[in-house]
C-alpha positions in Angstrom: 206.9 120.0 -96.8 203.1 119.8 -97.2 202.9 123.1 -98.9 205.7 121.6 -101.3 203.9 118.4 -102.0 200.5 120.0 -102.5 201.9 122.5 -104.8 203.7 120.0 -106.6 200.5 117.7 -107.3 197.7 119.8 -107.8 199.3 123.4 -108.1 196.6 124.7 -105.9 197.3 127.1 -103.4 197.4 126.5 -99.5 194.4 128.7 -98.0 195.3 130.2 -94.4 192.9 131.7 -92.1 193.9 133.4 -88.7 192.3 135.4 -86.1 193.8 136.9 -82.6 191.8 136.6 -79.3 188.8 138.8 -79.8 189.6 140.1 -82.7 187.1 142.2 -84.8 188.2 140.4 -88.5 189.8 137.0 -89.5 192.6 137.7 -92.2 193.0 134.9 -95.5 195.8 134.7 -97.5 196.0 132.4 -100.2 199.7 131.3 -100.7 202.2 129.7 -102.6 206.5 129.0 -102.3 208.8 130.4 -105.0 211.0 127.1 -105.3 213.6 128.8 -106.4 214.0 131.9 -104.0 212.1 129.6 -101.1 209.9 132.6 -100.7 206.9 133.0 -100.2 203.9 134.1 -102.8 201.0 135.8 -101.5 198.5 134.7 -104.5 195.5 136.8 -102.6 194.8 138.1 -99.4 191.5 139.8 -98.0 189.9 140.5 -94.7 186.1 139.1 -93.6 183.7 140.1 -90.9 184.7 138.4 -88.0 180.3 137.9 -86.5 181.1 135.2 -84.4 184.4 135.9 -82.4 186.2 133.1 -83.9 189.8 132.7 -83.0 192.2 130.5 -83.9 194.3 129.7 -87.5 192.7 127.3 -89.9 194.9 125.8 -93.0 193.4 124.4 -95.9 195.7 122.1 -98.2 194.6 120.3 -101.8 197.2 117.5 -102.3 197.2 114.4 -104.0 197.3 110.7 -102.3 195.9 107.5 -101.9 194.1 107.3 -99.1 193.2 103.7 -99.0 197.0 103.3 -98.5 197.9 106.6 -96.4 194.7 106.1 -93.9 196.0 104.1 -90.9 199.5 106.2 -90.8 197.3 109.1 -90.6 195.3 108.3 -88.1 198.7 106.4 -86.6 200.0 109.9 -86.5 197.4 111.9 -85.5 197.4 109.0 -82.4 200.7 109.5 -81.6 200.4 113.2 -81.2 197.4 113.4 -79.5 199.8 111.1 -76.7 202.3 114.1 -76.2 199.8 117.2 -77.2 196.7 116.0 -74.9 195.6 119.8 -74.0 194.4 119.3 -78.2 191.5 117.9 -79.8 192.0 116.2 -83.2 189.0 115.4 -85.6 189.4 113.4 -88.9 187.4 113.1 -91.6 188.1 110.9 -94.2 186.2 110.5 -97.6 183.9 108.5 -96.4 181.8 108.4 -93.4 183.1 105.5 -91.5 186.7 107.3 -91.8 185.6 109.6 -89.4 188.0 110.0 -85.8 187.6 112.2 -82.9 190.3 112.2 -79.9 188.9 114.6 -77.3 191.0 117.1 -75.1 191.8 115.3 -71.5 193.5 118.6 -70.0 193.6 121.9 -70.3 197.3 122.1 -68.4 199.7 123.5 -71.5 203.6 123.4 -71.2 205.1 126.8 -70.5 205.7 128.5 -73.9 209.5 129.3 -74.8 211.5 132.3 -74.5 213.4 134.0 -77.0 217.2 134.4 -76.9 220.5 134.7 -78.4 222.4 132.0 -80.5 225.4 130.3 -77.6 228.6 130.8 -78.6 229.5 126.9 -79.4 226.2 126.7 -81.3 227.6 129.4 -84.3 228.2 128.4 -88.1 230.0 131.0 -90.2 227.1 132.4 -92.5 225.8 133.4 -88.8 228.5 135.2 -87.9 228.9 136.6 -91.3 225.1 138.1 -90.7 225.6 139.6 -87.7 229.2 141.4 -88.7 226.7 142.7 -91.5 224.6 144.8 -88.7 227.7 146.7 -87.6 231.2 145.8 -89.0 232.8 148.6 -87.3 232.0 147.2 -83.6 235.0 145.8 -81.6 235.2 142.2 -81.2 234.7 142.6 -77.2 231.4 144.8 -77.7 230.5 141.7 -80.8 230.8 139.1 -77.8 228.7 140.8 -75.5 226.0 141.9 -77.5 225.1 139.2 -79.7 225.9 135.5 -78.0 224.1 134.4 -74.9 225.9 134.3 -71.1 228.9 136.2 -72.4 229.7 139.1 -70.1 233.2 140.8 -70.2 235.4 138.6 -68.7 234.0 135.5 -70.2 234.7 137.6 -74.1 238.1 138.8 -72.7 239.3 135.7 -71.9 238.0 134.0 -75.0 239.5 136.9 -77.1 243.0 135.7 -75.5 242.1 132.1 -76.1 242.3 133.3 -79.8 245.0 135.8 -79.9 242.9 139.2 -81.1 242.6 142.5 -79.6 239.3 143.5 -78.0 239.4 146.7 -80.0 239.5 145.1 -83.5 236.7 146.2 -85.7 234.4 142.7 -86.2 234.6 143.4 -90.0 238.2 142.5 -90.5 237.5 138.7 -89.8 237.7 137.5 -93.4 238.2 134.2 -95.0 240.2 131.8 -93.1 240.6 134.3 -90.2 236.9 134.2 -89.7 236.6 130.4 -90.3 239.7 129.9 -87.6 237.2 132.5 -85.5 233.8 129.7 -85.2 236.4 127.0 -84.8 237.6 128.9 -81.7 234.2 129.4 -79.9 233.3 126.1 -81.0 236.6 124.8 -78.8 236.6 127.5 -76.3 235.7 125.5 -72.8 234.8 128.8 -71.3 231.8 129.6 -72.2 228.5 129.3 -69.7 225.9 126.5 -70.5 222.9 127.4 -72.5 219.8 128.4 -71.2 216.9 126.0 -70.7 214.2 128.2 -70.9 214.6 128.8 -74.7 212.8 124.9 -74.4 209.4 123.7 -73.6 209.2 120.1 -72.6 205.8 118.2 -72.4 206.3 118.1 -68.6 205.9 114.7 -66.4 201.9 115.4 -65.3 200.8 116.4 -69.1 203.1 113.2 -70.6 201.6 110.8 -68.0 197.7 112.0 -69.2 198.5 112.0 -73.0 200.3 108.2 -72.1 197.4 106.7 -70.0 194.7 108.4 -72.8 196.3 106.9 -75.7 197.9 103.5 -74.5 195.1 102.7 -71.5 198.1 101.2 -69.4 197.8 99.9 -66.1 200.3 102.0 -65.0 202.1 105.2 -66.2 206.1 106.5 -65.1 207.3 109.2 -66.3 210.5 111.9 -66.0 211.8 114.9 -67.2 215.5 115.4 -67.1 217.3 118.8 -66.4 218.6 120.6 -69.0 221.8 119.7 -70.8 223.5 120.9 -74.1 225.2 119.6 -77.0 227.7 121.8 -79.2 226.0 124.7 -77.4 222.8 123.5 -78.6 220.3 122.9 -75.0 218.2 120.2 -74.9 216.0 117.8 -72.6 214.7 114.8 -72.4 211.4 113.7 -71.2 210.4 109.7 -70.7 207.6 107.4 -70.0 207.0 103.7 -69.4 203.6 102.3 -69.9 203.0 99.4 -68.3 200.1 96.4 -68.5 196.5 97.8 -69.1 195.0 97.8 -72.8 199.3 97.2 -73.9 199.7 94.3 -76.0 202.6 91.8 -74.9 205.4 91.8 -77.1 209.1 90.4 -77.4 210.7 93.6 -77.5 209.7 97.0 -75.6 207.5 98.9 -78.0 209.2 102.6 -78.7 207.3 106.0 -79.8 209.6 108.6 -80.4 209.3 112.6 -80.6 211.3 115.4 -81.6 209.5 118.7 -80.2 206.4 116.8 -79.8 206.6 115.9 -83.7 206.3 112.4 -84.0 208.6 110.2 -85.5 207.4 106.9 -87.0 210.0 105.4 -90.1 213.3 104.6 -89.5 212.9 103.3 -85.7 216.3 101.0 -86.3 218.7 103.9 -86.8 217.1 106.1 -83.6 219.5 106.4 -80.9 216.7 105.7 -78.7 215.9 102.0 -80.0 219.5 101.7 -80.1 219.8 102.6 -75.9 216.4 100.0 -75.2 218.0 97.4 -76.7 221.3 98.0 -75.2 219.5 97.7 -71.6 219.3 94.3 -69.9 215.5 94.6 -68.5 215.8 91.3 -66.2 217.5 93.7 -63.9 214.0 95.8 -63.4 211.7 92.7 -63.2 210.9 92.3 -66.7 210.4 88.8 -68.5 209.5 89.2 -72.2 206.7 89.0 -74.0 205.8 91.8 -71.4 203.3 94.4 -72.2 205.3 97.6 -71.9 205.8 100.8 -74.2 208.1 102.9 -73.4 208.0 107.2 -75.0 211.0 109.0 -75.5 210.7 112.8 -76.5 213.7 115.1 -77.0 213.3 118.6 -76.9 216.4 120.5 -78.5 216.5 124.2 -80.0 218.8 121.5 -83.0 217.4 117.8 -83.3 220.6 116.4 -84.3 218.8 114.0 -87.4 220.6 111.0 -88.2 219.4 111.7 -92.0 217.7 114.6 -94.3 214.3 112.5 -93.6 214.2 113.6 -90.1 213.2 110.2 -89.1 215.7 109.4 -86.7 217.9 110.6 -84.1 221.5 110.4 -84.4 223.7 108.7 -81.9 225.1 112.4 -80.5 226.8 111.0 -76.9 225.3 113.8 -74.7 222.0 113.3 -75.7 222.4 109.3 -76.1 223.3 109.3 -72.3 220.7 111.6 -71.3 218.2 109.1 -73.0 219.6 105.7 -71.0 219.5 108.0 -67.9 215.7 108.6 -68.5 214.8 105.1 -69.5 216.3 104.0 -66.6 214.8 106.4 -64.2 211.6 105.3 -65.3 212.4 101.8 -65.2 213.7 101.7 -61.8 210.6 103.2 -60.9 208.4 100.3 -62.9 210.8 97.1 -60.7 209.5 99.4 -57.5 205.8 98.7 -58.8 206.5 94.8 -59.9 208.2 94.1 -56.9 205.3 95.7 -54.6 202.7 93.9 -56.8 204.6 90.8 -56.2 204.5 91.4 -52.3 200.8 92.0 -52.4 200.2 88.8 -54.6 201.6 86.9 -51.9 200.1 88.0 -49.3 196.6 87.6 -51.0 198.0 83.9 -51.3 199.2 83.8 -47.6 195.8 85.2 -46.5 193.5 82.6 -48.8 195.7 79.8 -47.4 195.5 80.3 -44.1 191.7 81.6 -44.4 191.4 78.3 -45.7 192.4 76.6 -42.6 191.0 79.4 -40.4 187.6 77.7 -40.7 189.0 74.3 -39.0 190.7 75.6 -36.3 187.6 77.7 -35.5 185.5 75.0 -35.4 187.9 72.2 -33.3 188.7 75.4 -30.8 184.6 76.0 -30.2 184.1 72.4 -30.1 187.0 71.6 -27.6 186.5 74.9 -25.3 182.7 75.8 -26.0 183.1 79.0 -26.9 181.6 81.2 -29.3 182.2 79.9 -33.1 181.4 83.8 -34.4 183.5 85.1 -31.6 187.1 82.2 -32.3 186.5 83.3 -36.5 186.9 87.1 -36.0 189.9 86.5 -33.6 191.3 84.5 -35.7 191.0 86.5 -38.6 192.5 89.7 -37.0 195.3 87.7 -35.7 196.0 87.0 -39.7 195.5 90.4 -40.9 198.0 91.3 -37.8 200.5 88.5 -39.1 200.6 89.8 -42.3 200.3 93.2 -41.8 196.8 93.9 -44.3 195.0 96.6 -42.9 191.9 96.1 -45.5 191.7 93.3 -47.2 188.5 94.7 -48.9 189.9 97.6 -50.2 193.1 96.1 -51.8 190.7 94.1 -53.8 188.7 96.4 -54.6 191.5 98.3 -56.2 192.8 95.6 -58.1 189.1 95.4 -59.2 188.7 99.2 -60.0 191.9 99.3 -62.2 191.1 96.3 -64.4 187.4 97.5 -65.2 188.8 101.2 -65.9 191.3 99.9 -67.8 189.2 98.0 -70.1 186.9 100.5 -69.9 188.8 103.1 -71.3 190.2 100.9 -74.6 186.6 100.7 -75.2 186.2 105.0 -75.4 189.0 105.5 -77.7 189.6 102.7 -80.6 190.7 104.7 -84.0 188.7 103.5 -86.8 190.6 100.8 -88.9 
């Protein structure tokens, strides 16, 4: 799309530069799209001296825009990536100097890197099918299952070739016209077939999420979960949560939602997302929370097909599967966050249970040394153990401190990273 737009505006080409791990040149291609094909056009290519063992690909786009209007999405968007990409460094530089933004790399932990695979057998259109006939259309519709569809061994292809009433030895090239169309419509019925793989996915995973979460957002507090695998229409998929809670979070009336589709963010048309759809849907006086509360919650679904609710790719459609995999997630994390409330809540009043009866510590101390003589030092320390005993504090000191520790870091850490406005 950016190659599109720039080529549209200023006609210029896009300048790519790439390099392998110790590599001995860097290769540039200057290129263009052929609209009409949707090809691409190599306008020049050459290779340079590679002196100082750079690695990497750089990509160079001239486009037109108005920055004075475009600048705070951009740096909105570069935020929100940098939440659920946190093993990346992002620098901006804008036209003028005080445009400039940096968000440094907080891990070097990456997500495991996909595997390749075959299409599923529910996941199939006909122009697929139609391209993979084209390899071999002499090859038996037994040996077709086997060989091209993922988890389909020979009695899983036997039984679906009974399902649908052809012979196992039937050349693949002889499904034509309606009798391939009635062929998808089969496998996309056919019950039969094994679940996709997962590992053609890479989630963020719950440890990189939860850095990304408490870099961005500064919360007090960061939950977070990745579901197991599940599928849609053949298509796997998982979904990964996190609830920010307190900290540098602004209160609000309503839970405040970022969304992401593989780790691309999505920031227009939050009102037809099937994720602001499920927030609002849950009743959050069940996990504690009285609004305006200062919680954000991040949703990211990770699919080999985001199911968009619209050609903007803006929003994710209300597909059931993946609709219930998202309340499940929310609500993990949230039960998790009531847990946290409701121990806060028990430590706020014992702190008021302990500064009450401290309080009165002091009098009894001094009416039990003045009555029996004894030692005033002595009657405060027994007394004092016998609270801590009471209410079952082991160290007072250190619970305060904590409390202490996490406000100052907190505020600390909005300080480090504000984006330039």
């Amino acid at each position: 799309m950016v190659v599109l737009y720039a080529q549209s505006t200023t006609n210029t080409p896009i300048l790519v530069r790439s390099a392998p791990l110790k590599s001995d040149v860097i290769y540039e291609y200057q290129l263009m799209i052929d609209i009409t094909k949707n090809e691409p056009v190599i306008v020049s290519q050459r290779t340079l001296e590679n002196r100082y063992g750079w690695h990497g690909t750089a990509i160079k786009v001239v486009l037109e825009g108005d920055w004075s209007k475009a600048k705070r999405r951009v740096e909105e968007y570069l935020r929100r990536t940098a939440m659920v990409t946190p093993y990346a460094e992002f620098v901006l530089r804008g036209p003028d100097e005080d445009d400039a933004i940096k968000i440094p790399r907080v891990t070097t932990k990456m997500p495991d890197p996909p595997e390749e695979g075959l299409p599923h057998p529910k996941s199939v259109d006909v122009e697929l099918i139609k391209q993979l006939i084209q390899r071999d259309p002499n090859m038996p519709l037994l040996e077709f299952l086997v060989e091209n569809f993922d988890g389909v061994g020979d009695a899983i292809a036997k039984n679906f070739l009974d399902f649908v009433g052809l012979s196992q030895d039937m050349p693949v090239g002889k499904l034509v016209n309606d009798e391939l169309v009635n062929f998808v419509t089969k496998m996309r019925e056919f019950n039969g077939w094994r679940r996709p793989r997962a590992d053609w996915l890479s989630p963020i995973g719950e440890d990189i999420l939860a850095e990304g979460v408490k870099f961005v957002l500064r919360p007090e507090v960061v939950f977070t979960v990745t579901r197991k695998p599940s599928s849609y229409m053949g298509n796997p998929f998982i979904v990964e949560a996190a609830l920010a809670w307190g900290g540098a979070i602004e209160p609000s009336d309503k839970p405040v939602i970022y969304r992401f589709a593989n780790k691309v963010p999505l920031i227009y048309d939050e009102g037809n997302d099937v994720v602001r759809k499920v927030v609002d849907e849950i009743d959050w006086t069940q996990y504690k929370v009285k609004f305006p509360a200062p919680m954000a919650i991040v949703v990211h679904v990770c699919s080999t097909k985001i199911p968009y609710a619209s050609a903007g790719k803006e929003a994710i459609a209300e597909v059931p599967e993946i609709e219930s995999e998202v309340r499940n997630a929310i609500r993990e994390v949230a039960r998790k966050l009531r847990l946290y409330i409701t121990r806060k809540e028990k430590e706020q009043e014992l702190l008021m249970k302990y500064a009450i009866f401290s309080m009165y510590a002091e009098e009894v101390a001094n009416a039990l040394s003045y009555v029996s003589k004894a030692d005033l030092d002595e009657l405060r320390g027994s007394i004092n153990t016998l609270i801590r005993e009471k209410l079952k504090i082991r160290s007072l000191e250190e619970l305060l401190a904590n409390n202490t520790n996490s406000a100052e870091n907190n505020e600390k850490g909005s300080q480090e990273h504000e984006p330039s406005s």
